[in-house]
Structures are given as C-alpha cells and as structure tokens.
C-alpha positions in Angstrom: 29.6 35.3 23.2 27.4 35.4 26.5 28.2 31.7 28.2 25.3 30.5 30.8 24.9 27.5 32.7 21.7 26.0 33.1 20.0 22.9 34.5 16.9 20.2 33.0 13.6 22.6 33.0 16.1 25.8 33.4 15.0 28.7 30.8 17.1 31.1 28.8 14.9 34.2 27.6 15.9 36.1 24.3 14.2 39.4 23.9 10.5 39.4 24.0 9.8 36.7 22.2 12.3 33.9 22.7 12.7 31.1 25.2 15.2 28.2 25.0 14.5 25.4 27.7 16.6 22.5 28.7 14.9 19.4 28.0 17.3 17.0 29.2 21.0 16.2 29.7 22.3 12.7 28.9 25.6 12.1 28.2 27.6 14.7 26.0 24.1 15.6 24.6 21.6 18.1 25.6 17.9 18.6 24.4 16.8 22.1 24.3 13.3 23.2 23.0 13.4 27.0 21.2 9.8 28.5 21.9 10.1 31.3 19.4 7.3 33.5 16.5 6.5 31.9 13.7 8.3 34.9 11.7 11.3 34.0 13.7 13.5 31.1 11.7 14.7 28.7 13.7 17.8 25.9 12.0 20.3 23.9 13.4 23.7 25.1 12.0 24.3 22.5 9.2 20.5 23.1 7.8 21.3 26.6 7.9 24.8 26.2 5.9 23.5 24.0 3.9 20.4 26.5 2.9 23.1 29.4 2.2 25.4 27.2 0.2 22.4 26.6 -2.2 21.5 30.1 -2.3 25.0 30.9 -2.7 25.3 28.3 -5.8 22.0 29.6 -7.1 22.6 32.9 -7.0 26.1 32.4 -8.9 24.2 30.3 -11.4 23.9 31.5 -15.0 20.1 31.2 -16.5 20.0 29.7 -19.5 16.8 31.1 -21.7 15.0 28.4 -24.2 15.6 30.3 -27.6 12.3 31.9 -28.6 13.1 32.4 -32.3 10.0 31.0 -33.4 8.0 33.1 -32.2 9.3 36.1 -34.7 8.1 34.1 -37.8 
C-alpha cells in the first residue's frame, strides 16, 4: 500500500485518467473529490461490499421456473 500525505487543494494522480483532490480536512474527516471516466466505477467500500454480497447471494440463488405444463395440452 503506497501511503502519501497531502494538504486541502493537494492532488493525487492515478494513471491517465484519475485524479483524487483533497477537499477539506475537519476533524478526523477528510473530503476528497475522485475525478475519474465514466467507465471507471467509483464506490465507497460498504456500497461496494454491499453490491458484491448481493451478487454473491444472487448468484448462489436457485431459480425457481413457473411450471409450464399447460402449455403441452
């Protein structure tokens, strides 16, 4: 894990494409803004746990078919 320190208006540049900047500091909070492409996904961790534990529980689902037998008559 790369570990940087940064100040309010500081930048952190990913690749091509990705900026983070620090909004603001206050307290034991910090606002960052993510400038990123729209193909890129951007989630806060517990939206993006909660999105894989749903397609997790789907995909473990069984799917239950209506029964069709009345269409052979």
């Amino acid at each position: 894990m790369l570990i940087l320190t940064r100040k309010t208006s500081e930048k952190i540049i990913i690749g091509d494409g990705i900026t983070i900047s620090v909004i603001e500091v206050r307290g034991d909070q910090v606002r960052i803004g993510v400038d990123a492409p729209k193909t890129v996904k951007v989630y806060r961790e517990e939206v993006f746990e909660a999105i894989k534990s749903e397609n997790h529980a789907a995909a473990a689902s069984k799917t239950v078919l209506p029964n069709m037998d009345f269409l052979t008559r």
